[in-house]
C-alpha positions as CSV (number, residue, x, y, z in Angstrom):
1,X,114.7,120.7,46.4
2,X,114.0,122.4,49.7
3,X,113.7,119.8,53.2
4,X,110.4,119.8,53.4
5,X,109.4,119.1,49.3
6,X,111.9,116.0,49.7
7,X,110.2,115.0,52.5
8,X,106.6,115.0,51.0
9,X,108.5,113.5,47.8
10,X,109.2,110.4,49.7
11,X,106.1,110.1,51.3
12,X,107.1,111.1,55.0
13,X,105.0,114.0,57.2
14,X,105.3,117.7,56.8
15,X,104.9,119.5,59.8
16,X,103.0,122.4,58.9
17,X,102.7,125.8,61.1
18,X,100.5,129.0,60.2
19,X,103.0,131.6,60.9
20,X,102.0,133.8,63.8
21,X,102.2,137.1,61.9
22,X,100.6,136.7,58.4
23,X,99.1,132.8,58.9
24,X,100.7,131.6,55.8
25,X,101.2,127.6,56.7
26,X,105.0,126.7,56.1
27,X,107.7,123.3,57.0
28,X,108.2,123.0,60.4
29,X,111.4,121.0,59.4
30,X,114.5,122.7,57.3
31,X,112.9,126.3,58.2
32,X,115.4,128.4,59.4
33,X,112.5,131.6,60.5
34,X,110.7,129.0,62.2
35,X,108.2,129.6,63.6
36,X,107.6,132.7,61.1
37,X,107.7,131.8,57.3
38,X,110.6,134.0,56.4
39,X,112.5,137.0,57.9
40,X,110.0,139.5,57.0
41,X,107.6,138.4,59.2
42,X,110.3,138.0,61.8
43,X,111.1,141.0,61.4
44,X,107.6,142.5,61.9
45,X,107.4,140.6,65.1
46,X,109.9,141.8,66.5
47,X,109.3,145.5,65.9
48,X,106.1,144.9,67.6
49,X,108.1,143.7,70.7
50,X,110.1,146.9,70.5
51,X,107.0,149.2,70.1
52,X,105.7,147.5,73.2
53,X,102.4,146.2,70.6
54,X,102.9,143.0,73.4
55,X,103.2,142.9,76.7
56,X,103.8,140.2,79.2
57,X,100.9,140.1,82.1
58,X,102.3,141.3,85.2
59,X,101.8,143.6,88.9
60,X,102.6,147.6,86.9
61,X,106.2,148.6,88.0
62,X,106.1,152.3,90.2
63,X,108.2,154.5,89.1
64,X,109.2,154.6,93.0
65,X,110.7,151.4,92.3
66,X,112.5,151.4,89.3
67,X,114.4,154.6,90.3
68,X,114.9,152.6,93.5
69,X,116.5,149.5,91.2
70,X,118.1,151.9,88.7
71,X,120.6,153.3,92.3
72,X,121.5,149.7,92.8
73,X,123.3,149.6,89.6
């Protein structure tokens, strides 16, 4: 049995999460894609990151100053 079926087999709480990317709900507890629901969806994430889909609020960057930063190193 997986962690979080023993768990609800003895009667103690299941966390459960809606995963960020396809909002299935899934353990909290004993889930090793947490907080996705498995690797797919991790996976999916991720490339999102990479295809800059999300972005972090911020001041925009000139490119003054990154070539100015890029010299430094």
């Amino acid at each position: 049995m997986a962690p979080a079926f023993e768990q609800a087999y003895r009667g103690e709480t299941v966390v459960q999460v809606k995963c960020p990317v396809c909002e299935k709900r899934c353990a909290w507890e004993g889930n090793r894609w947490r907080p996705f629901c498995s690797e797919r969806c991790r996976m999916i994430d991720l490339g999102c990151w990479i295809d800059e889909d999300y972005r972090i609020a911020g001041e925009p960057v000139l490119d003054e100053e990154l070539e100015e930063k890029k010299k430094l190193l």
